[in-house]
N, C-alpha and C positions, 0 to 999 in steps of 0.2 A: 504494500500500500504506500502510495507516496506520498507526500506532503500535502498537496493538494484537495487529494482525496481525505485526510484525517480532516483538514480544517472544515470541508461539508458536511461529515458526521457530527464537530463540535458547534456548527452552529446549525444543525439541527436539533438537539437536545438542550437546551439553555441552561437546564441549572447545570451541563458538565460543562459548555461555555462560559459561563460564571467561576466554574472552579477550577480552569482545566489545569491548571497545578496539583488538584488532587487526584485527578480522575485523567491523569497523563497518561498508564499503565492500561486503563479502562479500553480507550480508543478505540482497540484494535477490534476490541472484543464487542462492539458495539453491533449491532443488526443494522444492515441496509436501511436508508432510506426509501421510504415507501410514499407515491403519489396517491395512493389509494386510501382515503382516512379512514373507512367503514369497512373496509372488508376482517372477517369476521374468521377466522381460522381456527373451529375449536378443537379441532387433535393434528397436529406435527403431522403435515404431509398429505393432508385433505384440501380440497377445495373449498377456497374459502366462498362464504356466503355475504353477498352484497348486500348491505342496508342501508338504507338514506332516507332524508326524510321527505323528498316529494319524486314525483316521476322524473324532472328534469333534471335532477341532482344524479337522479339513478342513471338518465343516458350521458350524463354528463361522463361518469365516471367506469360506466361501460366504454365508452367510446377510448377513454384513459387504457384502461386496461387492455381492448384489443390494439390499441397502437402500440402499446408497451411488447407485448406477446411479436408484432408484425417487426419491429423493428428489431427485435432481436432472431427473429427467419423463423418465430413459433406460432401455429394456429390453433383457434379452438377449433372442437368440434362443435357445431350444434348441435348435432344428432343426438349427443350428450348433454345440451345446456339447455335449463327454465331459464325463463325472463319473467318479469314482472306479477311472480307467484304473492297472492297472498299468504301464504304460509308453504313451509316447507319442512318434510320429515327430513333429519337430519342424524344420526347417533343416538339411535333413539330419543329423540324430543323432537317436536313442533315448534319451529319458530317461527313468530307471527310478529304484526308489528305491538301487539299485546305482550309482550313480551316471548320466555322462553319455559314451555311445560313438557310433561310426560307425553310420551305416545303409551296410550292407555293399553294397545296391542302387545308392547314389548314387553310389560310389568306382568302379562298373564301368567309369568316362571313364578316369580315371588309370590304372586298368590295362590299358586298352586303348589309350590313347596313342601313338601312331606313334613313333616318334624324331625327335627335332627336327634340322631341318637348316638352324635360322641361327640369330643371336639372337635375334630375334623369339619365333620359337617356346620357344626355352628359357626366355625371359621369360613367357611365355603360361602355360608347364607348369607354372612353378616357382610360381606368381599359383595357380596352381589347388590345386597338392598343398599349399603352406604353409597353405591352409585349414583343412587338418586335420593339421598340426605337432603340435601339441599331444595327439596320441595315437601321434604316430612318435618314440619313443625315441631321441633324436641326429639330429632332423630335421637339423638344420644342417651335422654332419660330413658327414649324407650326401647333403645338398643342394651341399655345397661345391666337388667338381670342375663341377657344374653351374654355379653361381655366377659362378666363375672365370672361365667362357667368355662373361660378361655384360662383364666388364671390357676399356677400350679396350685396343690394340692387343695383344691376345691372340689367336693364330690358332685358327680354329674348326675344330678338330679331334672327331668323335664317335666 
């Protein structure tokens, strides 16, 4: 990386512009600038999902993207690409401009679930349902007696 290119990652990020005596080391390690503000990558290596907040924004920044892909000798496919979806299943969740929920289809494992009957399994269950913690209100108090029977010499009571 040359010189050049370090000082447009440092004045992209501003507080490491502000510091860059501290975060001299950092530089290098810094992620690409990105023209695309909205796009949305939720797991390493998927396509990311476009959000914006009116139509014009969204072709604004289509139109960003396939230039970016053109100029570098990359096309999309269409065959493979939604535009302008209200919502879209995604890793298992629905993203809408509502925000981001369950797809109620993928959850039918956890509530079909057998009862577990050692630690294994409870570790197994518990790996599965914490996936989606984050829309179970007090996942944790109610993960908790389960928890407990993960700990050594606790007898495994169900």
């Amino acid at each position: 990386m040359n010189a050049k290119e370090s000082e447009l990652k440092v004045e992209t990020v501003p507080i490491v512009y502000e510091n860059a005596d501290v975060f001299s080391e950092e530089l290098l390690g810094l992620p690409p600038y990105r023209e695309v503000e909205f796009g949305i990558e939720l797991m390493l290596g998927t396509t990311p999902i476009l959000i914006t907040p009116d139509e014009v924004e969204h072709t604004e920044h289509l139109r960003i993207i396939l230039q970016t892909l053109r100029d570098n000798g990359l096309y999309a496919k269409f065959g493979k690409s939604e535009f302008w979806l209200r919502e879209v299943r995604f890793l298992s969740h629905i993203v809408s401009s509502d925000g981001t929920r369950v797809d109620l289809s993928k959850v039918s494992t956890i509530v079909e679930w057998k009862p577990p009957k050692n630690v294994t399994k409870v570790r197994s269950f518990l790996g599965l349902a914490a996936y989606y913690r984050r829309f179970v209100k007090e996942f944790s108090m109610i993960a908790t007696p389960m928890t407990r029977l993960l700990q050594k010499e606790v007898k495994f009571e169900w």
